[in-house]
MILUM-56770 format. One record per residue: z, y, x of N, C-alpha, C in turn. Coordinates in steps of 0.02 Angstrom, whole numbers, plus 50000, padded with zeros to 5 digits. Last residue first. Example, Ala and Ser with C-alpha at 12.3 -4.5 7.8 and 13.67 -1.06 7.14 Angstrom:
503544988850642503574994750684503945000250645503904971650660503904977550615503904983550660
//
This chain:
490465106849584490885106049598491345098549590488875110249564489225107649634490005104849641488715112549449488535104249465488855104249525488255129549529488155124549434488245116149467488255139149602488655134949612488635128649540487415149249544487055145349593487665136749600487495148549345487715149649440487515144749479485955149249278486495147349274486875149449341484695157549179485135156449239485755152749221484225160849064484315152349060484485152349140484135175449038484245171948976484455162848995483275177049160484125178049156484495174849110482175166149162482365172949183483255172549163480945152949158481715152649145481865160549170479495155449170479775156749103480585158949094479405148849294479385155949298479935158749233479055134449251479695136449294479805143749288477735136749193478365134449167479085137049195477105148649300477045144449242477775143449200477315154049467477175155949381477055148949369478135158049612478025153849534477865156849510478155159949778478035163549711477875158949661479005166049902478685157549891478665163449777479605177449963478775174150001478595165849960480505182749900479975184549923479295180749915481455171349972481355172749893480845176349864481905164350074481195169650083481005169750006482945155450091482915161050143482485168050128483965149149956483095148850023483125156150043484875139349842484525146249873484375146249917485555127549857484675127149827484425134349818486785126749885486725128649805485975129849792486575125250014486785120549988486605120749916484915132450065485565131150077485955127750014483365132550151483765130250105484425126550119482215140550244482765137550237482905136050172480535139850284480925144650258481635138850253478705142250364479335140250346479775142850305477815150250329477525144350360478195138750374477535161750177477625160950245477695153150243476905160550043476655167050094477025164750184476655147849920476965149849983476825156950040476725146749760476125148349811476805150049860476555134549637477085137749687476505139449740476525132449429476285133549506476615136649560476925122249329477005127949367476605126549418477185111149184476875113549233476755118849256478325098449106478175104749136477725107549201477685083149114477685089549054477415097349057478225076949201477415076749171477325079849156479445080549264479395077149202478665073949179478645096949327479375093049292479295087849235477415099349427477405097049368478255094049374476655110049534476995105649513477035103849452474945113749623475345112949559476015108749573475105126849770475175118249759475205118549665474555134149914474845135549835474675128049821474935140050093474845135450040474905135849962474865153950142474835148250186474595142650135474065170550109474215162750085474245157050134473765183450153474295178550192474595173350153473705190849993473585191250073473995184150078473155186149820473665186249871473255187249939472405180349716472255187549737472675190449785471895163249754472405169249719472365174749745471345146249738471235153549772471825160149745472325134849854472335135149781472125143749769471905127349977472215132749954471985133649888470955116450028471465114649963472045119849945470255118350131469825118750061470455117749981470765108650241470415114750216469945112150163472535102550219471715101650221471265106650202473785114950297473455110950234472805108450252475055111050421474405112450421473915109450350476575112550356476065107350397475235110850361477865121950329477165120150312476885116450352479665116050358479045120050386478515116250331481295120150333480595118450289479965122050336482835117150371482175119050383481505116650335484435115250296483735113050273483145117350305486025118950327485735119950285485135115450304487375114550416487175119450363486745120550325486455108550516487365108550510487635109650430484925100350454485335105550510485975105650506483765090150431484285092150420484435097450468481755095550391482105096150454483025095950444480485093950339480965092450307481595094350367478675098050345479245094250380479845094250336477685093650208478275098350218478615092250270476575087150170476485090350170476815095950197476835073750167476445076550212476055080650212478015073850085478145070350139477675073650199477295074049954477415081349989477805078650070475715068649904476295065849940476705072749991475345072349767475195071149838475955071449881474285068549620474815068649668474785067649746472845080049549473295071449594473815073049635472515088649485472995084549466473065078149476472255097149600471835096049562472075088249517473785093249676473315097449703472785093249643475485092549647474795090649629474265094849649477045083949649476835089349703475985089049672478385082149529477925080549558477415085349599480205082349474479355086949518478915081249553480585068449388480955075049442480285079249452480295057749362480535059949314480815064949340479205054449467478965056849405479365060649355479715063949603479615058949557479365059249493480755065549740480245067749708480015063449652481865071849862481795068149797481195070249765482155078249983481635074749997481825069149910483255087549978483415080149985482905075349981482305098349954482965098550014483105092250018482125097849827481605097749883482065096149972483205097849753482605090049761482275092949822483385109649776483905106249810483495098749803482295116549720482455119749800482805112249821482405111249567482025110549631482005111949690483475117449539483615111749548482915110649601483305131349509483975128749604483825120349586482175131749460482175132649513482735130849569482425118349321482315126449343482255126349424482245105549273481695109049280481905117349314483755107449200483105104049204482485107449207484735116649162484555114249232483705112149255484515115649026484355122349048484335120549124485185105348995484645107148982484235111249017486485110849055486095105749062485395104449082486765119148961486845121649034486345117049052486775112548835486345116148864486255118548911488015104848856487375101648844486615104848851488815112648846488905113948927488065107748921488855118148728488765121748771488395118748845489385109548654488745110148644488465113748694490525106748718490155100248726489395103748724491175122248784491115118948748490685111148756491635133348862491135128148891491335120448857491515148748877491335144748839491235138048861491475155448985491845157448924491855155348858491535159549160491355155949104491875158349045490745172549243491305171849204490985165949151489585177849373489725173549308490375174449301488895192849446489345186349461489605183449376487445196249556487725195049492488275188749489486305206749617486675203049644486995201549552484465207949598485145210949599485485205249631482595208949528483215206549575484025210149580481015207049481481665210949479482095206249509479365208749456479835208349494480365211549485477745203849393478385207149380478845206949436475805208649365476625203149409477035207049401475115210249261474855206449331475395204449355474905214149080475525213649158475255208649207474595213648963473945217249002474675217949081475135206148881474705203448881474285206648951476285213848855476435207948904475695205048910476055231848842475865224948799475765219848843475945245648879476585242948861476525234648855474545252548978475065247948924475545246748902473325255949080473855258849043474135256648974473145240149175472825246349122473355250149102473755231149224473005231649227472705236949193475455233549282474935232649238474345235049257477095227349349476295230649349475955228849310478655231249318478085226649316477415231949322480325228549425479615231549421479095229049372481845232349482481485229449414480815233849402483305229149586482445231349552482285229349505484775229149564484305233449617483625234449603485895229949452485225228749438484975231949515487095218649435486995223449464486075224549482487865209949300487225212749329487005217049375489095200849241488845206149267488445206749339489095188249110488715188849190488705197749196489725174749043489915183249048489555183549111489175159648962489215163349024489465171948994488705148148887489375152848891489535156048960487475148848834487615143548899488165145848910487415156348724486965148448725487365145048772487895168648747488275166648709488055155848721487945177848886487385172448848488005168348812488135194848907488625190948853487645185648848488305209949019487675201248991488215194548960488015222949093488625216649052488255212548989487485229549240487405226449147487845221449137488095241249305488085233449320488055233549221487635258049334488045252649315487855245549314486405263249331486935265049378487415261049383484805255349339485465255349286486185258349353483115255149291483675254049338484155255849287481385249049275481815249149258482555251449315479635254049291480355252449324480935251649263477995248249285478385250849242479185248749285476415257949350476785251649361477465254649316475295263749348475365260249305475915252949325475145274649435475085268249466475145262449416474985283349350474545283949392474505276149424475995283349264475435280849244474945280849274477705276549310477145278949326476345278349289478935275549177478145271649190477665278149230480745270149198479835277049216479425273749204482225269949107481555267749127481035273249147483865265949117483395270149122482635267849146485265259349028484725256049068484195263949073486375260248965486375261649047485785262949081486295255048838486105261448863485975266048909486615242448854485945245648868485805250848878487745235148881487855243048871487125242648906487595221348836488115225548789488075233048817486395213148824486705217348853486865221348835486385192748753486365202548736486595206248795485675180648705485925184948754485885192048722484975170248621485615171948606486095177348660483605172348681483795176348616484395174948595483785163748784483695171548795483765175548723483975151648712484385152048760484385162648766482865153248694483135151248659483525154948669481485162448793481745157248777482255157348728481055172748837480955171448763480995166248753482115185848977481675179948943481635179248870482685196749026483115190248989482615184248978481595201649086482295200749108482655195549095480535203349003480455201349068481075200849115481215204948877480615200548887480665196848963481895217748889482075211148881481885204948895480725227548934481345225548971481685218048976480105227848809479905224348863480115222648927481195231348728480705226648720480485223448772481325243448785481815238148785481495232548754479975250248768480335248548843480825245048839480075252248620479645249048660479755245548730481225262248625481275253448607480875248948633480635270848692481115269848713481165262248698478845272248663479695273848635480075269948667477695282048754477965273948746478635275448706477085290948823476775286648776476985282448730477855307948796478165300348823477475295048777477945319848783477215318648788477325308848811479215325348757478775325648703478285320648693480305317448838479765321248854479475317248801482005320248899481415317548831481035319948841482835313849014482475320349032481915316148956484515316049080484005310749036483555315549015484945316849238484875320349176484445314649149486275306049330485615307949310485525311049231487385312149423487485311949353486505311649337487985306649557487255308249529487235305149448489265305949658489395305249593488365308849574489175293649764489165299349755489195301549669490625283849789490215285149773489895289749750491835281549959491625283049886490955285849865491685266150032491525274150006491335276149961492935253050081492465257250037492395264550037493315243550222493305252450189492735254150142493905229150258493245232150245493715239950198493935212250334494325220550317493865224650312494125196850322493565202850297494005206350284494755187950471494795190850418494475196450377494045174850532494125179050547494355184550467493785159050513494465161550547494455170550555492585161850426493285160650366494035163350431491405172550428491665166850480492325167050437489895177750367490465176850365490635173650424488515183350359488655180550405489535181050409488825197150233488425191250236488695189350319489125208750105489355204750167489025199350178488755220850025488605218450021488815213750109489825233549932489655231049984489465226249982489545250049822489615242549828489475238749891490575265849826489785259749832490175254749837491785267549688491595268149769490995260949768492105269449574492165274549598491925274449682492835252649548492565258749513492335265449554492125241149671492725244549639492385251749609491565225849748491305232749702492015233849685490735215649858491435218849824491315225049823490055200649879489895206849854490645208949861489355188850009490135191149968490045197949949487895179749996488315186149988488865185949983488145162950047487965167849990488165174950020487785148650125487465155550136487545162650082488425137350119487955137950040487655145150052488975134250213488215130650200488135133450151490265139450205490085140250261489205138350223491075143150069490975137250094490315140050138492725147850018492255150050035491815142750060493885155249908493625150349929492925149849963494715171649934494245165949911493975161049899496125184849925495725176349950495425173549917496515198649965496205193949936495885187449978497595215349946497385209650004496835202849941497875226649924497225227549909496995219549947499185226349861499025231249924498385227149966499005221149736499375229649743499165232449818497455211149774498055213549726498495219649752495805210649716496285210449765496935212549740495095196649637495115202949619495665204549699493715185449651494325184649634494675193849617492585171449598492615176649598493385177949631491155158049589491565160549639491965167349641490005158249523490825157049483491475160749516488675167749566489195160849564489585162649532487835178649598487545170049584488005164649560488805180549767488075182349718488105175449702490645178049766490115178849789489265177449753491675193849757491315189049718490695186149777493055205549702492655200249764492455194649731493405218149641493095215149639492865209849699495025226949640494445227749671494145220349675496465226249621496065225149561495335227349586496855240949734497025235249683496475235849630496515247049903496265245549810496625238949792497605254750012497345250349976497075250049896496875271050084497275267850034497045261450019496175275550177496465269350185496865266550167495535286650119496215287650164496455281550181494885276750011494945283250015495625283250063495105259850016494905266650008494835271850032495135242350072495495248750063494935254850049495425225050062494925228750033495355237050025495615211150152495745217150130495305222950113495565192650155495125200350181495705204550148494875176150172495355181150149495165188750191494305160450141494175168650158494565174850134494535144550141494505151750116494765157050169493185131850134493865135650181493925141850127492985115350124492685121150098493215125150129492525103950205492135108650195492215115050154493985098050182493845102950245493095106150270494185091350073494305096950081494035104850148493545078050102493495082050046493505089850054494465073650217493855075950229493545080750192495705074350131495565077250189494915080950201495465063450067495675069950030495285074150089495255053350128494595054450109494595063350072496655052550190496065055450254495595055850218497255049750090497335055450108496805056450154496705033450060496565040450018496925049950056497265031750189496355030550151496395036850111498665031450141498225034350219497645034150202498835024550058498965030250059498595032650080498365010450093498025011550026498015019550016499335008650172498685009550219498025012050165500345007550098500585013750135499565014550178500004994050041500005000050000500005006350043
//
């Protein structure tokens, strides 16, 4: 029995000693400490607050590469990356400038306001299911331009959107850094948009996680993007997982992608494609574009711009940028995120 102990404590052990925590201090103005100052890391569950004399601890895990954000009312937001857990995050916020933007109505506006939340939504939240049980509770934050010269449409927000998905019980605040779409003409209408792009940092609150709920989290896994990064990372492929298709034959992504382990994370190099099997697209500096397919079913496309890229534990990649979806996979937007940390635990 006592050797029945020992087993199980050294498997505890091991268990444990990938993940570490991170502790820090978070101070102000005059090097006052903040209380109740935000520490989170992007994408995740992972959160905590600092307490009366501004100290905090996290849990942290070395391979999963995330941001550690920390925001407090009244002072910018910091963005931390290349951690080390033996060392302690001490950090000075500044305060924020205060840019009261004017809201400026113009008579000559093509577009109504709603219109732009319309299409805000669309390309934010998504028109999935899942996306029509979402709401952002202070839209009003949100400010929009449509250059019409360049016919491209922005969105921003001074504030972090507060995103109630009632479907997958999540509380997600939003910190919006971009939000672009371009169009082929002067439009409002999803029909006449060439490519979109938006991005931020964002941390979950569960709040629900009911049977029905967590059945859709699920759901909602299937087929999305952290699951494929992390099949791809473990060299899983299959019919009832992604399949890799050039003119809808399968191909063997083995020889197509070195695969490389590391301490921490996943090299991915391109291998030289057969000429003639770039998939064409109005893109510079195409290394490779491939079909996939989830299931049989679902079908996307993935175009690559660079010749490698990483992948870390929670199936986030180095060059978010440079590897581009549309189709199926694309569809999933905020409305059917889940945290990066989803299943890991």
């Amino acid at each position: 029995m006592r050797d029945i102990y020992l087993l199980l404590f050294l498997i505890f052990s091991i268990i444990t000693s990938s993940q570490s925590t991170l502790k820090g201090k978070v101070l102000g103005k005059d090097n006052i400490p903040l209380e109740s100052a935000n520490i989170y890391f992007d994408g995740t569950t992972i959160s905590t607050i600092s307490d009366a004399n501004g100290n905090f601890s996290i849990k942290y895990e070395p391979n999963a590469n995330n941001i550690l954000v920390i925001s407090s009312m009244g002072y910018q937001t910091e963005y931390l990356t290349n951690l080390n857990a033996d060392e302690p995050v001490n950090i000075n916020l500044i305060i924020a400038k205060n840019e009261l933007k004017e809201v400026i109505i113009n008579k000559h506006e093509l577009f109504t306001r709603e219109q732009k939340l319309k299409l805000f939504r669309e390309y934010f939240l998504g028109k999935s299911n899942n996306a029509k049980s979402t709401i952002i509770q202070n839209e009003s934050d949100l400010r929009f331009k449509y250059d019409k010269e360049k016919l491209i449409f922005t969105a921003s927000s001074e504030k972090p959107l507060i995103i109630f998905n009632t479907a997958l019980g999540y509380k997600i605040n939003y910190e919006l850094v971009i939000f672009e779409i371009a169009f082929n003409r002067l439009s409002i209408n999803s029909k006449d948009v060439i490519k979109n792009f938006y991005g931020g940092v964002s941390r979950f609150e569960d709040i629900d996680n009911s049977i029905a709920v967590v059945e859709r989290r699920d759901k909602s896994y299937q087929g999305s993007q952290i699951q494929f990064f992390r099949n791809f990372a473990k060299k899983e492929w299959g019919i009832k997982k992604f399949i890799l298709l050039n003119d809808n034959n399968s191909i063997d992504p083995l020889k197509r992608f070195k695969i490389t382990e590391k301490e921490d994370y996943v090299k991915v190099d391109i291998l030289p494609q057969p000429k003639g099997e770039v998939i064409n697209e109005n893109l510079n500096n195409i290394v490779a574009s491939y079909h996939i397919a989830y299931n049989r079913t679902e079908e996307s496309k993935i175009t690559f711009l660079t010749d490698s890229f990483y992948i870390y534990k929670y199936g986030n990649n180095s060059n978010i940028e440079d590897i581009l979806f549309s189709g199926k996979i694309s569809d999933k937007k905020v409305g059917d995120m889940l945290p990066l940390n989803f299943g890991t635990n």
